[in-house]
C-alpha positions in Angstrom: 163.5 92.3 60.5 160.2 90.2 60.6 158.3 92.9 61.8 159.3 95.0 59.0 158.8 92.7 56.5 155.3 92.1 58.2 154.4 95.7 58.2 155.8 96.2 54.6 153.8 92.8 53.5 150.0 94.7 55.6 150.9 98.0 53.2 151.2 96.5 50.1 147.6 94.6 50.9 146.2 97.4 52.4 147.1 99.6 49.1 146.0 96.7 46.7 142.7 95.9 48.7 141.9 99.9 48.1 142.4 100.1 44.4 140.5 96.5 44.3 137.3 98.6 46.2 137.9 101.6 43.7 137.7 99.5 41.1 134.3 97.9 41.7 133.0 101.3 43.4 133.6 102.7 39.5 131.8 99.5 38.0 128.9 99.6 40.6 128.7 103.4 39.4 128.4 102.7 35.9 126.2 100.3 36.7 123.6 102.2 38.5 123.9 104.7 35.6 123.3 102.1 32.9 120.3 101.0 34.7 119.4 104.8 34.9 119.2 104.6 31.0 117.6 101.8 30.7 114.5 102.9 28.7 116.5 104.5 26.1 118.4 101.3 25.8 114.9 99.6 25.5 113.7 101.8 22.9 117.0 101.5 20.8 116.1 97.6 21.2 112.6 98.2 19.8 113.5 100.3 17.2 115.8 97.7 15.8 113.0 95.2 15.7 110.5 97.5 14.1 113.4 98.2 11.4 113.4 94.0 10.9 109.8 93.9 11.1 109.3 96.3 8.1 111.5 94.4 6.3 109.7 91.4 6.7 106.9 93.5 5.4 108.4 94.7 2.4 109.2 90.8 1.3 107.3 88.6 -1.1 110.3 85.8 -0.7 109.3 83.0 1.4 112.5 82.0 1.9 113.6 85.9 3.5 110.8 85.7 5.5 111.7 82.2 7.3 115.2 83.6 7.6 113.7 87.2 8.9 111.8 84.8 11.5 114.2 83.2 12.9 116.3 86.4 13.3 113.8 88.3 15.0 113.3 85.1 17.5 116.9 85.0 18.0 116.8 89.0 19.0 113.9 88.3 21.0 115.6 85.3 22.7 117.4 87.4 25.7 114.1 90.0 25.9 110.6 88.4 25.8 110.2 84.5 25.4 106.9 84.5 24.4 107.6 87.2 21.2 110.6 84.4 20.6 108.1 81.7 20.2 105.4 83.9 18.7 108.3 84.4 15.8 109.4 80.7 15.6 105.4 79.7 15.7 105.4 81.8 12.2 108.1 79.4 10.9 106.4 76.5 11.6 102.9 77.8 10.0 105.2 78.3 7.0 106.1 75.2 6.8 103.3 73.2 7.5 101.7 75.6 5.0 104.5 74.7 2.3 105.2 70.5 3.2 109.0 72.2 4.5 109.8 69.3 6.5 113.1 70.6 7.8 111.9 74.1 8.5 108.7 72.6 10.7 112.1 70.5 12.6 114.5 72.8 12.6 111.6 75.8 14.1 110.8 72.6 16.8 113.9 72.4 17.7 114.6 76.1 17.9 111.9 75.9 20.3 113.0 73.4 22.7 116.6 75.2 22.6 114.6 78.4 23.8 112.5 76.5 26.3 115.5 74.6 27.9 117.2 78.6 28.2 114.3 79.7 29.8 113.8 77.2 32.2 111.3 74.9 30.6 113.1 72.0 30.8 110.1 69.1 31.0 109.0 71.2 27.5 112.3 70.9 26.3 113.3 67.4 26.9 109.3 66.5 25.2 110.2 68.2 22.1 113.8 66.7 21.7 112.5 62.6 23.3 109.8 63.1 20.1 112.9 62.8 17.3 115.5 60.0 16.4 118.5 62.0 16.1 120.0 59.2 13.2 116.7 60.2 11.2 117.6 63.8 11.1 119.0 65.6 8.2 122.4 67.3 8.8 120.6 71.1 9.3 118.3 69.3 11.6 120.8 67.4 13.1 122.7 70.2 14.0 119.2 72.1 15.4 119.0 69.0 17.7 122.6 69.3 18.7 122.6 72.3 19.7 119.3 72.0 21.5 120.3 69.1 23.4 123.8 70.5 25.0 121.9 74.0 26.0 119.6 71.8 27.8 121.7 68.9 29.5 124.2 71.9 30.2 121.3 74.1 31.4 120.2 70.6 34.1 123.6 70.5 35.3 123.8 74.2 36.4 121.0 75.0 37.4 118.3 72.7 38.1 117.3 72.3 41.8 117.4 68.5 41.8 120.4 65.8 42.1 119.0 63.4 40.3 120.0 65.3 36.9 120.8 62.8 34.1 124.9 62.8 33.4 124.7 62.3 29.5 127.1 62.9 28.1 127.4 65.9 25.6 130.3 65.7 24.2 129.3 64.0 20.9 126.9 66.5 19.9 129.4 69.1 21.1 132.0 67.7 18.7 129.2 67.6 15.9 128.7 71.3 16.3 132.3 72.2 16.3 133.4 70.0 13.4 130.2 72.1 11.3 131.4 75.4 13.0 134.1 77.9 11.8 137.2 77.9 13.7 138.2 80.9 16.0 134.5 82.9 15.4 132.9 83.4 18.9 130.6 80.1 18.5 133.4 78.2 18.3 135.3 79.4 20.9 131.8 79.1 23.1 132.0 75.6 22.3 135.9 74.7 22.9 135.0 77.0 26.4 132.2 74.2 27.6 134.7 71.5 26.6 138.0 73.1 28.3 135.3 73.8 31.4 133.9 69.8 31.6 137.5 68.4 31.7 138.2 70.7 33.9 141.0 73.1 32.7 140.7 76.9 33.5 143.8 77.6 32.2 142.2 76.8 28.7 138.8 77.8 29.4 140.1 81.0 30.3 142.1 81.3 27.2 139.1 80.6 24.6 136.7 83.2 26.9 139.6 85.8 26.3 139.2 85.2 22.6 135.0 85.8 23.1 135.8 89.2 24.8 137.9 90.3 21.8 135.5 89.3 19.1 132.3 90.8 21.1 131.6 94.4 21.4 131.2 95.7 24.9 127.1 96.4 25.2 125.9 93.2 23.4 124.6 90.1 24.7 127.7 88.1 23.4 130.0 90.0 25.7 127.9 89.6 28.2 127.8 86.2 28.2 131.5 86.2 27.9 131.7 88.3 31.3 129.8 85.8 32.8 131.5 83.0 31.9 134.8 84.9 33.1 133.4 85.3 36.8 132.6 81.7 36.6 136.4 80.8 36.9 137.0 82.9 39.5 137.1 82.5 42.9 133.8 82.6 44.7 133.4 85.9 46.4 136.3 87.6 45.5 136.5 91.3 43.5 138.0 90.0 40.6 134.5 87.5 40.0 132.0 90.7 41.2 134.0 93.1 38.1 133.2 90.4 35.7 129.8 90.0 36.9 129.1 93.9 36.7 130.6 94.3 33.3 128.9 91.5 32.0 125.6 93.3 34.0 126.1 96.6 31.9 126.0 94.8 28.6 123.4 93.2 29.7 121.3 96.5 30.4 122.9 98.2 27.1 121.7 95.0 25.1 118.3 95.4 26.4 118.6 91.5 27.7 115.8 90.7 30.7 116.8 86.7 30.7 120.1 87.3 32.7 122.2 85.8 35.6 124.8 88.1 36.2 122.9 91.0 38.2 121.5 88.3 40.0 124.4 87.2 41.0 125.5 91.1 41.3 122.8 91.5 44.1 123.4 88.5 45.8 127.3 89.5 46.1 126.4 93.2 47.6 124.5 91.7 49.6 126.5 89.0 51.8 129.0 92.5 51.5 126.6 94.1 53.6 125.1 96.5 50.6 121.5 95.4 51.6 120.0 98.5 50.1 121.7 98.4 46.4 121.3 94.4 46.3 117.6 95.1 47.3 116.8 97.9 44.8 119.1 95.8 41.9 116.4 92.6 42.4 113.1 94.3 43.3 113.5 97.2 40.7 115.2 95.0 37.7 115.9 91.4 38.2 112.8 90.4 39.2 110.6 92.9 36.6 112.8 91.6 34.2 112.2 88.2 35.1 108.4 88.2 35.0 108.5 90.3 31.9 110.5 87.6 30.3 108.2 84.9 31.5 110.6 82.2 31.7 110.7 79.5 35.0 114.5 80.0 35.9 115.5 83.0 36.8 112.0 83.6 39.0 112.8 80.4 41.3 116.2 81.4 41.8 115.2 85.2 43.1 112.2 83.6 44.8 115.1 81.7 46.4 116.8 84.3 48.7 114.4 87.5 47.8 112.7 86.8 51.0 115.5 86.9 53.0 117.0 90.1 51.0 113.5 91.5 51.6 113.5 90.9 55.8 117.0 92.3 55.5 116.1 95.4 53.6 112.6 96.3 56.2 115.2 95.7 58.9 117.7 98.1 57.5 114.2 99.9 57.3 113.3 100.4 60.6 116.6 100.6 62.0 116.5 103.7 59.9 113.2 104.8 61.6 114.2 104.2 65.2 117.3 106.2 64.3 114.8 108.7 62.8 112.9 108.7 65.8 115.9 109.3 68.8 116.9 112.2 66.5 113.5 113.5 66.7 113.3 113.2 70.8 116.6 114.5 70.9 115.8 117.2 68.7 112.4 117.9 70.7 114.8 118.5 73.8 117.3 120.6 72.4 114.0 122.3 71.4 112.8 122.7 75.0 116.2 123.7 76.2 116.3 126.1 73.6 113.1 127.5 74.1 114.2 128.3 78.3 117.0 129.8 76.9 115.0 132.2 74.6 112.9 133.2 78.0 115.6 133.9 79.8 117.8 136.1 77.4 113.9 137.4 76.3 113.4 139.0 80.2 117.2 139.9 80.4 117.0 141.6 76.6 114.4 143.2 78.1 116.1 145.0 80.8 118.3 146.7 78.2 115.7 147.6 75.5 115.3 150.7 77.4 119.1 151.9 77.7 119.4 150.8 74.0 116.3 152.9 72.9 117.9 155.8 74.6 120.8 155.1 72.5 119.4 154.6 69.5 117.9 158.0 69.8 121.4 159.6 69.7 122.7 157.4 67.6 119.6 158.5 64.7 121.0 161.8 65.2 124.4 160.9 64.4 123.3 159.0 61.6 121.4 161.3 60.1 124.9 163.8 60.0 127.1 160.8 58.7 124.0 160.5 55.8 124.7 163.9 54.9 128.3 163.4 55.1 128.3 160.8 52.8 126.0 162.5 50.3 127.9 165.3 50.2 131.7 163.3 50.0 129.9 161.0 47.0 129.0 164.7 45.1 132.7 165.6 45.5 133.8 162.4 44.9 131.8 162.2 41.3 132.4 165.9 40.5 136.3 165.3 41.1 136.2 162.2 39.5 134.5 164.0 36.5 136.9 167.2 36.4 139.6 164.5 36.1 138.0 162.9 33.2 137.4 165.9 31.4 141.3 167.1 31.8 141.9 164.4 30.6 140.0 164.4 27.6 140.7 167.9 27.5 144.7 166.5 27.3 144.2 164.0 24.8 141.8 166.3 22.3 143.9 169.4 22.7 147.1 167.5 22.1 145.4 165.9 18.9 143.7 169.2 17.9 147.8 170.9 18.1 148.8 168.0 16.2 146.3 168.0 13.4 146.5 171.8 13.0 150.2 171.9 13.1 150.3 169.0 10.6 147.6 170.8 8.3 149.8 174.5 8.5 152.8 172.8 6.9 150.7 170.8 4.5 149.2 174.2 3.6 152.4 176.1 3.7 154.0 173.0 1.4 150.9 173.5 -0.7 151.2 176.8 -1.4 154.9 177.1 -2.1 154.2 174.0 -5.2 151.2 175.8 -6.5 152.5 179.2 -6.5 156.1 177.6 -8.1 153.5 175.9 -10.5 151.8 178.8 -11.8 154.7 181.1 -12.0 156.3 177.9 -14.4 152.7 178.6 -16.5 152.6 175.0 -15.1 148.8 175.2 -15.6 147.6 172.0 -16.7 150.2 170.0 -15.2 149.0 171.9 -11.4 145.2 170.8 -12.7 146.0 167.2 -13.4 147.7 166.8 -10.2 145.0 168.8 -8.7 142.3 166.2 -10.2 144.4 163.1 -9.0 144.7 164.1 -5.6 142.8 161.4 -3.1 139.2 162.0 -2.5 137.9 163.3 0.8 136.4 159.9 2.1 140.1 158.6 2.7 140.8 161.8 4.6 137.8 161.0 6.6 139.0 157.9 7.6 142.1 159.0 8.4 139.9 161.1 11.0 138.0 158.2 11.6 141.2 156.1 12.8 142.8 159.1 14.8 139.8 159.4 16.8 139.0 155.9 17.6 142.5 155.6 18.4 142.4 158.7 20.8 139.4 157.5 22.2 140.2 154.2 22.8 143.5 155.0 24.6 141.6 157.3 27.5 138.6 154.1 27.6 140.0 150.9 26.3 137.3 149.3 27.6 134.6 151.8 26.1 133.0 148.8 23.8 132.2 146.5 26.9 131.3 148.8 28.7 128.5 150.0 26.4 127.2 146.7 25.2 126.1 146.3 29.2 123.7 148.8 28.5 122.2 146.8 25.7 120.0 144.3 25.8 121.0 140.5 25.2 122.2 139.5 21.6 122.1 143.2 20.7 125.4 143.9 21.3 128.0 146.1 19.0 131.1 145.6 17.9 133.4 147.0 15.3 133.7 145.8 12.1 137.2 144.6 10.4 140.2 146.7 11.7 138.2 149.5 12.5 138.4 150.7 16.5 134.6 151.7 16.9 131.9 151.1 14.8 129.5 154.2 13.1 126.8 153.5 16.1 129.9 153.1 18.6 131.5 156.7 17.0 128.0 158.6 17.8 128.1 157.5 21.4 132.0 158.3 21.4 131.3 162.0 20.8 128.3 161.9 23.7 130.4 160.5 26.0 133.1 163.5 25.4 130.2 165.8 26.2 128.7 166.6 22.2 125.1 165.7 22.8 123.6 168.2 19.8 122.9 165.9 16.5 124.3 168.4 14.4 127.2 168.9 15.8 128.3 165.2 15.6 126.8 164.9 12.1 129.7 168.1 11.1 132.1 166.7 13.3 131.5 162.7 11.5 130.7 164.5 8.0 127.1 162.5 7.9 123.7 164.1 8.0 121.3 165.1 10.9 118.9 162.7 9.9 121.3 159.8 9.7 123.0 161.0 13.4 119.3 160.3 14.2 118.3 157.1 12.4 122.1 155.6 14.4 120.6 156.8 17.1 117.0 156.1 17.5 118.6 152.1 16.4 120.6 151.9 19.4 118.4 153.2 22.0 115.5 150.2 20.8 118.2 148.0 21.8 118.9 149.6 25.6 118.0 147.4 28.7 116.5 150.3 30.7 114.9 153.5 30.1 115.3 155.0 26.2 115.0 158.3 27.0 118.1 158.4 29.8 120.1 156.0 27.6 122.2 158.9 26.8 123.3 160.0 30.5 123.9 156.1 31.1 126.6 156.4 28.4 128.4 159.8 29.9 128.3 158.5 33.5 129.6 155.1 32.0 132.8 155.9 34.1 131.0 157.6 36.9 131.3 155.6 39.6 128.0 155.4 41.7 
C-alpha cells in the first residue's frame, strides 16, 4: 500500500513538473519572439513621442508646455535617461526664466527621483540633502516624498554596500497615500511597499493582483507589477521565472531598456543550464539596453556575473568545436573506408561491364520493339478513346436532334390544324393578332441555348475547368448568371464536337461570321501556349496523352 501511494504521489509530480516546463517553454517562446520585434516596438515608442513633441510645438501655453515636459520625461524615464533629464532640464529653464519657484523644485526633485532609478544614488541623495522638507509647499512636498522613498527603497535593494542607512520611509509613504486616490495603481504600489516592509505576502500579494488588473499587458506598469509578483515567490522556482518572463515581454512591447526582470530571466536560464539563451538574452539586450540607457545600476549588476556567463558560453563554445572536430575525423575515416570500397566494387564492376554491354546490346533491340509497341498501343488507345467519345456525342446529339424534330412535327402539325380551323372560321384578324403576339425568336434561341449547354455539359461536366487550364492566369471564363456556358465557352463547345468552320457555328448560334471571329480571336490572346494550336488543345481536351 505505501508503495502505491509512493508511485501514485512520483506521477502526479512527474505530470505537474511537465506542464510546469510547458508552461515556461511557451513564455520563453514568446519571449524570444517579442525580442524578435523589438524594432517595431521601438519605433511605435518613437512615434508616440514625436506625436507629443508636435504637440509641444503647436503650444503657445506655458503652462501645457511644463505639463508636456514632464510627460515626455516621464515616457522617457524607462528608455533613455539622458532624454529624461534633457526634458526636465527644459522645466527648469522655464522656471528660472518665469521666477516659478515650485516648478524649478518640483523639476529638482523629479530629477533626483530619476537619478536614484537609475542608479545615481550620491546625485540623488545631493539634490534631496540641499531642501528642508518642512519648507516645502505641499506639490513640492509631495515631489520630495516621492523622491526620497524611490531612493531609500532603491539603497535597500540594491546597492552593493551594508552600511545602507535604515530610515525610515514610512512617513513620506503615508504622505503620498493620504494625497493619492484609493484603489488606482499608485496607490496600490504604495500599500504593496508597505504590506512588503512589515512583511506580509499575503497582503502584498493581494494589492499587486489589483496592479495586474488595472495595467494592460505590454506597458511598463504591468511590467513592473510582474516583477513585483516574482519577488514573492520562491527563489528559483517556475512559478517566480513566468512572472519574470511576462513581466520581460512588457517590458520589450513598452520599449523600456532600464529593466530587471530579463536580467534576472538570464541569470535563471542560466544556473538551469540554458547557457546559450541566458548568454544571447544579456549580450544581445540587457546589456545594449543598459548602456543605451546610461544609467549606473543595471551595468554593475550584469558586469557582476557577465564574466562568468561569458566563460560559460566560450566553453559551451569549444565543446561545440571539439565535437565539431571528432565528427570531422570520423567523417574523414568513413571517407577512407568508403573510398576502398568504391576501388574494390570499381575493379569487380569492371569484370561485368563486358557481359552487361553484351546485354545491353540485346536488350536495345528489344527496346526498340517494345517503343514501337507502345507507339502503336497509345494510337489505338487515342483512336478508341476518340471513336468512344464521338458515339457518344453521336448518342447524345442524335437523341436531342429526334427529340427536337419530333417535338417541332407536332408543334407544326398543332399549328396547322389552328390556323387552317382559323381561316375556314374567316378568323382573319383574330389568326393575325395571335400571329403578332407570338414570342419573338431570341427566347426560342435560348431555349436552344439551355438545351445545348445542358446536353453538353452532361457528356463533359467538367468542360469549364478544363478549358480555363488552357488560359492564362486571371483570364479565365466562366458563365454568367444561370446560364451553363458562356458565348466564348459555346464557340469552343461546338469545336470540341468537331464544327471547326466559323460559319457554321455562326448558323448553328444564329450570330455572325465576323462575331464567331471577334469571340474567337479574344480567347486565343488569352491561351498559355501556342495561338494558332489553341483549337486542337480544346478537341483533344479529353484525349488522354
Amino acid at each position: 500500500m505505501k508503495r502505491l501511494l509512493l508511485t501514485t504521489v512520483a506521477i502526479f509530480s512527474a505530470l505537474f513538473l511537465s506542464a510546469s516546463n510547458d508552461e515556461i517553454d511557451s513564455l520563453v517562446n514568446k519571449l524570444d519572439q517579442a525580442l524578435s520585434m523589438k524594432q517595431t516596438y521601438d519605433s511605435y515608442f518613437f512615434s508616440k513621442i514625436d506625436h507629443l513633441q508636435k504637440m509641444q510645438w503647436n503650444e503657445t501655453s506655458l503652462k501645457d508646455t511644463q505639463i508636456l515636459n514632464f510627460r515626455i520625461a516621464n515616457e522617457y524615464s524607462h528608455h533613455s535617461l539622458d532624454s529624461t533629464l534633457s526634458y526636465i532640464d527644459r522645466n527648469m529653464e522655464i522656471a528660472r526664466r518665469i521666477g516659478d519657484k515650485v516648478l524649478e523644485e518640483r523639476s529638482d526633485l523629479y530629477r533626483a527621483y530619476f537619478y536614484a532609478s537609475a542608479g545615481y544614488y550620491i546625485e540623488a541623495g545631493n539634490i534631496l540633502g540641499s531642501y528642508r522638507p518642512e519648507e516645502l509647499c505641499r506639490e513640492s512636498f509631495l515631489a520630495y516624498s516621492s523622491a526620497m522613498v524611490n531612493l531609500i527603497t532603491e539603497l535597500k535593494v540594491y546597492s552593493m554596500t551594508e552600511n545602507v542607512p535604515d530610515k525610515d520611509i514610512s512617513e513620506y509613504r503615508d504622505y503620498l497615500l493620504k494625497h493619492c486616490e484609493e484603489n488606482t495603481y499608485e496607490w496600490h504600489d504604495l500599500m504593496r511597499a508597505s504590506m512588503e516592509s512589515a512583511g506580509d505576502v499575503h497582503e502584498e500579494r493581494k494589492h499587486i493582483k489589483a496592479m495586474l488588473a488595472l495595467a494592460n499587458e505590454g506597458t511598463n506598469e504591468y511590467a513592473r507589477a510582474c516583477y513585483y509578483y516574482s519577488t514573492t515567490c520562491e527563489e528559483h522556482s517556475d512559478e517566480k521565472l513566468s512572472w519574470l518572463i511576462r513581466s520581460s515581454i512588457s517590458d520589450v512591447m513598452s520599449s523600456t531598456l532600464d529593466y530587471q526582470s530579463l536580467i534576472s530571466v538570464a541569470q535563471e536560464l542560466f544556473e538551469r543550464g540554458d547557457v546559450k539563451r541566458a548568454f544571447k538574452y544579456m549580450a544581445d539586450y540587457c546589456l545594449p539596453d543598459a548602456i543605451s540607457y546610461n544609467g549606473k545600476l543595471r551595468p554593475l549588476q550584469i558586469a557582476h556575473f557577465f564574466p562568468e556567463m561569458e566563460h560559460a558560453y566560450q566553453e559551451l563554445l569549444d565543446k561545440q568545436d571539439r565535437i565539431k572536430m571528432n565528427y570531422m575525423i570520423l567523417l574523414f575515416i568513413l571517407l577512407t573506408v568508403l573510398a576502398t570500397l568504391t576501388a574494390v566494387i570499381f575493379f569487380r564492376q569492371q569484370i561485368l561491364v563486358r557481359t552487361r554491354n553484351e546485354l545491353q546490346m540485346s536488350n536495345e533491340e528489344i527496346e526498340m520493339q517494345n517503343m514501337e509497341l507502345t507507339a502503336m498501343n497509345a494510337k489505338l488507345k487515342g483512336l478508341n478513346l476518340r471513336m468512344k467519345e464521338a458515339d457518344k456525342v453521336k448518342e447524345e446529339y442524335i437523341s436531342l436532334f429526334l427529340s427536337i424534330l419530333s417535338e417541332n412535327i407536332s408543334t407544326v402539325r398543332q399549328y396547322k390544324n389552328h390556323v387552317l380551323k382559323n381561316l375556314r372560321q374567316g378568323n382573319y384578324k383574330h389568326l393575325l393578332e395571335e400571329i403578332e403576339a407570338l414570342p419573338p425568336i431570341d427566347e426560342d434561341i435560348n431555349e436552344f441555348y439551355k438545351m445545348f449547354d445542358q446536353t453538353f455539359i452532361n457528356m463533359y461536366p467538367d468542360f469549364v475547368e478544363r478549358f480555363n487550364t488552357l488560359l492564362m492566369e486571371g483570364e479565365e471564363v466562366y458563365p454568367k448568371g444561370d446560364d451553363l456556358l458562356a458565348p466564348d465557352l459555346r464557340i469552343f463547345a461546338l469545336i470540341k464536337l468537331g464544327i471547326t468552320d466559323s460559319s457554321k457555328i455562326a448558323s448553328l448560334l444564329h450570330y455572325s461570321t465576323n462575331t464567331i471571329y471577334n469571340y474567337k480571336a479574344r480567347i486565343k490572346n488569352k491561351a498559355k501556349g501556342n495561338r494558332e494550336k489553341f483549337e486542337d488543345d480544346v478537341r483533344n481536351l479529353y484525349t488522354e496523352k
